[in-house]
TILUM-596695 format. One line per field, with one value per residue: x, y, z of N, C-alpha, C in turn; chain. Coordinates in Angstrom, 3 decimals. Layout:
<sites>
npx	[X|...]
npy	[Y|...]
npz	[Z|...]
capx	[X|...]
capy	[Y|...]
capz	[Z|...]
cpx	[X|...]
cpy	[Y|...]
cpz	[Z|...]
mol	[A|...]
</sites>
This chain:
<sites>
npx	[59.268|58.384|55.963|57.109|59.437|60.148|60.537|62.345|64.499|65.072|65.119|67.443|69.267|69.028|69.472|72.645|73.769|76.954|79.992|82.638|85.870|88.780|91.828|94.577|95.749|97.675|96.332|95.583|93.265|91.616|91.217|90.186|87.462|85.813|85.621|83.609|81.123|80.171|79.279|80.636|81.215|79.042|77.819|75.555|73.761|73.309|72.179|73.444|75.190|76.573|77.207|77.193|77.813|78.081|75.617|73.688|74.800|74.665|76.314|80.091|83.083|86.520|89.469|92.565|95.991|95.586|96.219|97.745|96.845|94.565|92.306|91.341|89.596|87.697|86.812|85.301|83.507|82.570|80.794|78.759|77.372|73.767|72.353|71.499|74.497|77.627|80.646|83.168|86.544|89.011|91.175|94.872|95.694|94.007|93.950|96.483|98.759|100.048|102.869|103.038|103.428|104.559|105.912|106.053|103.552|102.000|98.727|97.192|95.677|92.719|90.414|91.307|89.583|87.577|84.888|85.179|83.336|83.337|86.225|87.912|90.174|93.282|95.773|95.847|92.192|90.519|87.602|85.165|85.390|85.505|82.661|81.677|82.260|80.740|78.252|78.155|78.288|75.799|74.892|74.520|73.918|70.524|70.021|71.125|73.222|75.717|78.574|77.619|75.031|75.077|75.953|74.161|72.417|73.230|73.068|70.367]
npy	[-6.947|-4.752|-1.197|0.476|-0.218|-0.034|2.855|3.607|2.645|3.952|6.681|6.217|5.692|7.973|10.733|10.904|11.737|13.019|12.671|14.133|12.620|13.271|11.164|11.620|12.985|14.378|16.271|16.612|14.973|16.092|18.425|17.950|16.949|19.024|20.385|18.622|19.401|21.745|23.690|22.902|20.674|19.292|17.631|17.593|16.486|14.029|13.960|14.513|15.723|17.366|16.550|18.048|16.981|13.584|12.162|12.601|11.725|9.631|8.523|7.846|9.145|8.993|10.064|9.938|8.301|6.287|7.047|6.149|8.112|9.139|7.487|5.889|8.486|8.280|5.345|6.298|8.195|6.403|4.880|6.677|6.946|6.453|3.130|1.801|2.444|4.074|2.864|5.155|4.910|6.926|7.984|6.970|6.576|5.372|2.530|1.565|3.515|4.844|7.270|7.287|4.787|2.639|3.970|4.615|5.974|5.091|3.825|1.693|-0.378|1.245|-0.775|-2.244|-1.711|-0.318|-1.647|-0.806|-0.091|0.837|1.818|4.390|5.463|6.649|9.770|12.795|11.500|12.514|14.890|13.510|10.958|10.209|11.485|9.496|7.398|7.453|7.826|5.283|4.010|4.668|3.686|1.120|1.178|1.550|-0.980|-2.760|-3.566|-3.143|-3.315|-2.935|-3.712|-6.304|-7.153|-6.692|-8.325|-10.519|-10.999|-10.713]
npz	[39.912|42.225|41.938|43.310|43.989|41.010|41.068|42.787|41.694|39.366|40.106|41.433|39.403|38.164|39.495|40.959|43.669|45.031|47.434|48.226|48.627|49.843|50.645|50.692|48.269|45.559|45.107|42.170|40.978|42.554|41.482|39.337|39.399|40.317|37.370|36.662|37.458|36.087|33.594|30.931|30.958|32.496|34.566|35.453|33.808|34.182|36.547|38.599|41.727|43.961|47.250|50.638|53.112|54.236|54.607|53.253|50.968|48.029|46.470|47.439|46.346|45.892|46.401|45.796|47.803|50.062|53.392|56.532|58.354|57.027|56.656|59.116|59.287|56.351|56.817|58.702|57.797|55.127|56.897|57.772|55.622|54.253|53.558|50.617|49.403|46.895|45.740|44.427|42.989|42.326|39.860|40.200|41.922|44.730|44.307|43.709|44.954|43.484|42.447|45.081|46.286|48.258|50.394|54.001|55.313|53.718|53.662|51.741|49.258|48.844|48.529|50.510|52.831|52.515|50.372|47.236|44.184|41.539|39.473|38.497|36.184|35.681|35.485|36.869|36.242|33.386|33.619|31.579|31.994|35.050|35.336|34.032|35.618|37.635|36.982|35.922|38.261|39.770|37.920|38.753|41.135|40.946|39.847|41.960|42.292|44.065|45.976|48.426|48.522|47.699|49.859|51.978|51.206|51.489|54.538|55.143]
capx	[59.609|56.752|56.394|57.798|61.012|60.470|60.620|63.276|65.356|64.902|65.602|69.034|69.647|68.771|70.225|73.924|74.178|77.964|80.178|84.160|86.909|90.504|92.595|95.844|95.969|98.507|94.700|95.224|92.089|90.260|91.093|89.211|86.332|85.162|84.825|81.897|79.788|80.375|78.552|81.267|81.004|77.521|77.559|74.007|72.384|72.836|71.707|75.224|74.860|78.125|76.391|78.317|77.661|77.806|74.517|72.999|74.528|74.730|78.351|81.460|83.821|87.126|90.450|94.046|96.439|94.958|97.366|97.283|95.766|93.052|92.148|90.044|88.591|87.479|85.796|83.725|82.498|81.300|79.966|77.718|76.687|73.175|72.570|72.110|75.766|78.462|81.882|83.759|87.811|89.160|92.478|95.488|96.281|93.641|94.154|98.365|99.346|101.426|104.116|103.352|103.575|106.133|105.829|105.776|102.801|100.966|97.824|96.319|94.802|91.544|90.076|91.621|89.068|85.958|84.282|84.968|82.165|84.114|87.450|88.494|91.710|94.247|96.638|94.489|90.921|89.615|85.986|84.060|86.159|84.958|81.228|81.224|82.319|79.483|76.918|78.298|78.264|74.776|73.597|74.878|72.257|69.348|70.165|70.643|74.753|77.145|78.911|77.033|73.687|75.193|76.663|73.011|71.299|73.702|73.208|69.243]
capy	[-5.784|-3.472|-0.268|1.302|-0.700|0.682|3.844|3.937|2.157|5.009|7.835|6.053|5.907|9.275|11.546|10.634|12.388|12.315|13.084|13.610|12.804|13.282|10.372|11.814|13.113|15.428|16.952|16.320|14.220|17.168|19.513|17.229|17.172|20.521|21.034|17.416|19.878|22.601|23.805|22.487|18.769|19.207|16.653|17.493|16.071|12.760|14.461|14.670|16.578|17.226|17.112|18.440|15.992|11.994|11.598|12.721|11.200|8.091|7.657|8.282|9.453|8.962|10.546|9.855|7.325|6.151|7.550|5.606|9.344|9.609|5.729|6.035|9.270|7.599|4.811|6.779|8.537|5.456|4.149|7.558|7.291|5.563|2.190|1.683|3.211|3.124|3.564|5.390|5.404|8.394|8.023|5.205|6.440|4.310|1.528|1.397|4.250|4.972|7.480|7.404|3.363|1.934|4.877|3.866|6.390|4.932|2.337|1.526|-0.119|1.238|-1.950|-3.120|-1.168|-0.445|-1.878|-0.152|-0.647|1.252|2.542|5.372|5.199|8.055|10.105|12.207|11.122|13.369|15.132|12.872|9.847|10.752|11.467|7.547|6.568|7.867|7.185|3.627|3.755|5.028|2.368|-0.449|1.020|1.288|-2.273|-3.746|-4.560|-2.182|-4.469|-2.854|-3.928|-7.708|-8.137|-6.328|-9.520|-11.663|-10.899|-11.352]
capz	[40.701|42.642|41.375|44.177|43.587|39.932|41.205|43.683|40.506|38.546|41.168|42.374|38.083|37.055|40.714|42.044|44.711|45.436|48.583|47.604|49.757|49.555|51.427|50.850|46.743|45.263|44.307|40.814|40.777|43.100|40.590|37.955|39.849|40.168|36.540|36.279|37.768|35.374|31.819|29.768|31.217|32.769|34.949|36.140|32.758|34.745|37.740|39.781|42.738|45.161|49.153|51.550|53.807|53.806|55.465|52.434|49.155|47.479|45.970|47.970|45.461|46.943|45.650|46.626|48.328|51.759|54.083|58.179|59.079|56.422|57.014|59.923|58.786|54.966|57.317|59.232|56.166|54.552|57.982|57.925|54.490|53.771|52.635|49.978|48.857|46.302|46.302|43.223|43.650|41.420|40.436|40.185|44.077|45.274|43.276|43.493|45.949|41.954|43.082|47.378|47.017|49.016|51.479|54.985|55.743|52.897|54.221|50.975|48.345|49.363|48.538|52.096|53.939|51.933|49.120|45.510|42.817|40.166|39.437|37.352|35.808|35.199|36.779|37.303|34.965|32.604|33.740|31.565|32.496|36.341|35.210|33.180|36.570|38.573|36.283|36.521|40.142|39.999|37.536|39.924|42.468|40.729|39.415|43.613|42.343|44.817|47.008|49.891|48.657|47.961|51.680|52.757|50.882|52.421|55.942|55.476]
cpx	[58.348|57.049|56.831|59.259|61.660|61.028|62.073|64.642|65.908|65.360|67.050|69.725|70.264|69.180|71.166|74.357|75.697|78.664|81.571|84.788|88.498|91.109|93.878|96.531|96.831|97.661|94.913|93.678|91.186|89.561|89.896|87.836|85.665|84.363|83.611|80.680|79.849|79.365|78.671|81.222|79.822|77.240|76.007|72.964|72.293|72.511|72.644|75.007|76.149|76.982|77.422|78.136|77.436|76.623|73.582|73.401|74.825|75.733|79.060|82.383|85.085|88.903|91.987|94.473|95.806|96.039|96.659|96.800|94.568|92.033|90.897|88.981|87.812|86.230|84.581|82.640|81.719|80.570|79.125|76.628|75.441|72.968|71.255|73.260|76.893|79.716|83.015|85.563|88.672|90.617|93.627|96.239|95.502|93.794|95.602|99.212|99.964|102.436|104.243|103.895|104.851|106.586|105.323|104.202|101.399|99.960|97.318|96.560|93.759|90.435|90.254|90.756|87.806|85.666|84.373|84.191|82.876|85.547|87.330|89.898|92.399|94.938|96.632|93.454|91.174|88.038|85.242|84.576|85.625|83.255|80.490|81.465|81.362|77.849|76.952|77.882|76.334|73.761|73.763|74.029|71.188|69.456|70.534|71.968|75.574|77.248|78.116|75.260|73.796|75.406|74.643|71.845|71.712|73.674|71.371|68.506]
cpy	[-4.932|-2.440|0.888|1.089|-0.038|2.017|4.536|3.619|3.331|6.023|7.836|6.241|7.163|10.892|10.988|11.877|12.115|13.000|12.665|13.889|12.558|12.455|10.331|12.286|13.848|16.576|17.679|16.154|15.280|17.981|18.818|17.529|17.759|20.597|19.902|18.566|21.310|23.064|23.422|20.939|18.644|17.918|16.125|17.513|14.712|12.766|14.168|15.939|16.680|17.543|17.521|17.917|14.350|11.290|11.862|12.662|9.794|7.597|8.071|8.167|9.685|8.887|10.157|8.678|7.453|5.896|6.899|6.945|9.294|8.131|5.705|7.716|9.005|6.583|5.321|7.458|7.564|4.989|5.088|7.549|6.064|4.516|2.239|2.800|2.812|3.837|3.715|5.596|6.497|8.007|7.000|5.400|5.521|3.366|1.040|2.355|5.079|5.762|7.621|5.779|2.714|2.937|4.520|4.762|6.063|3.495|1.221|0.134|0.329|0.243|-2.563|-2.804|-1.300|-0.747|-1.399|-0.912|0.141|2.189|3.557|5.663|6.768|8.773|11.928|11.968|12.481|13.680|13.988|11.101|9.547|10.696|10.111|6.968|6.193|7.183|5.608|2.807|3.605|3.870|0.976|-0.270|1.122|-0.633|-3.113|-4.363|-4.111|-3.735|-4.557|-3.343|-5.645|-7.943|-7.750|-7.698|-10.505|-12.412|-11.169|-12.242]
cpz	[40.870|41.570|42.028|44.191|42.292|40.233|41.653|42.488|39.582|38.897|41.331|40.905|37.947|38.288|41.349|42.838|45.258|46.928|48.260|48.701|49.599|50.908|51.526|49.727|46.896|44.845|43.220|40.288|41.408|42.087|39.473|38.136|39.984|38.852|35.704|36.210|36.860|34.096|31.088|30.006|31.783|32.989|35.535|35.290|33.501|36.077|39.163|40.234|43.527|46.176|49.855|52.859|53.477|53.758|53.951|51.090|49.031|47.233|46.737|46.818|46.267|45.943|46.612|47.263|49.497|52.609|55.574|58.444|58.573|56.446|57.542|59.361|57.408|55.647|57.933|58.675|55.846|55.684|57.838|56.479|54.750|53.228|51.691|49.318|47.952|45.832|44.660|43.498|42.342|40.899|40.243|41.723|44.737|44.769|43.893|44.260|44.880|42.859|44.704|47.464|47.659|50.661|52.960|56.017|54.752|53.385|53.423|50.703|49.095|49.771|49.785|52.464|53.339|50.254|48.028|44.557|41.367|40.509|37.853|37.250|35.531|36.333|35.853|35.592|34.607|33.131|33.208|32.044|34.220|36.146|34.569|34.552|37.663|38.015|36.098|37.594|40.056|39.091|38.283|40.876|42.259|40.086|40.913|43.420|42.962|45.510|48.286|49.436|48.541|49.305|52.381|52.474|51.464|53.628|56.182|55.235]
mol	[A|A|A|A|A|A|A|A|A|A|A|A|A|A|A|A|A|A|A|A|A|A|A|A|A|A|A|A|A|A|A|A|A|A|A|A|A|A|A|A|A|A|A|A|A|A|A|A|A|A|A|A|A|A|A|A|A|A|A|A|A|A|A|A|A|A|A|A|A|A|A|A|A|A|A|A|A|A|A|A|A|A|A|A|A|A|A|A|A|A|A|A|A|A|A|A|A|A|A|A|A|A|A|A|A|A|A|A|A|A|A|A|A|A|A|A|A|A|A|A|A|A|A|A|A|A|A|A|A|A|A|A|A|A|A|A|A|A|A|A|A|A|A|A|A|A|A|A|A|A|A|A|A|A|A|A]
</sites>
């Protein structure tokens, strides 16, 4: 590996830049989220950032059942986000729809649509449960393993 590869390895490690999106939650899991970035969970010793835009972070953090409305809006998110990107699902709504499933407005697993590199379990996680997920996420991209950086090796 160069040492520009080193570098970039290190950067995508040690700053997750994330970008959260609600696809239809009871925002249980929102609520969680807030307090990563906090004093008491200090999510920004592993250098977790919330953007407020897609265009500029690395994880999509992505909360709630995927409802046919929030569907197409979820895609065009990850279509805006940068590659390399990686996709955290929050939650047992993406995963299992748990109490929406069977609901005829429900689209999900998320998995149908875009790529998940880690799941976080619970209804909703725990803060640091959420911040192991990220920093997961985030070591899968300095390491070249999201799904979106395998299909990107695939295709050249």
């Amino acid at each position: 590996m160069n040492p520009f590869a080193k570098l970039l390895a290190i950067a995508r490690r040690k700053s997750p830049w994330i970008y959260t999106v609600n696809s239809g939650s009871c925002n249980g899991c929102d609520i969680e989220i807030g307090p990563c970035i906090s004093p008491r969970y200090d999510g920004e010793q592993i250098g977790m950032l919330r953007q407020g835009s897609p265009k500029h972070a690395d994880i999509l953090v992505v909360t709630g059942t995927l409802t046919r409305r929030s569907r197409q809006a979820v895609l065009d998110i990850y279509a805006q986000m940068p590659s390399p990107k990686a996709v955290v699902a929050i939650g047992s709504c993406p995963a299992s729809g748990n109490v929406f499933a069977g609901s005829p407005s429900i689209d999900g697993p998320l998995d149908k649509y875009i790529p998940v590199d880690v799941w976080v379990s619970g209804c909703p996680p725990r803060p640091q449960l959420i911040i192991a997920g990220v920093a997961q996420a985030a070591q899968l991209l300095a390491d070249g393993a999201t799904a979106d950086q395998k299909r990107t090796l695939k295709s050249c």
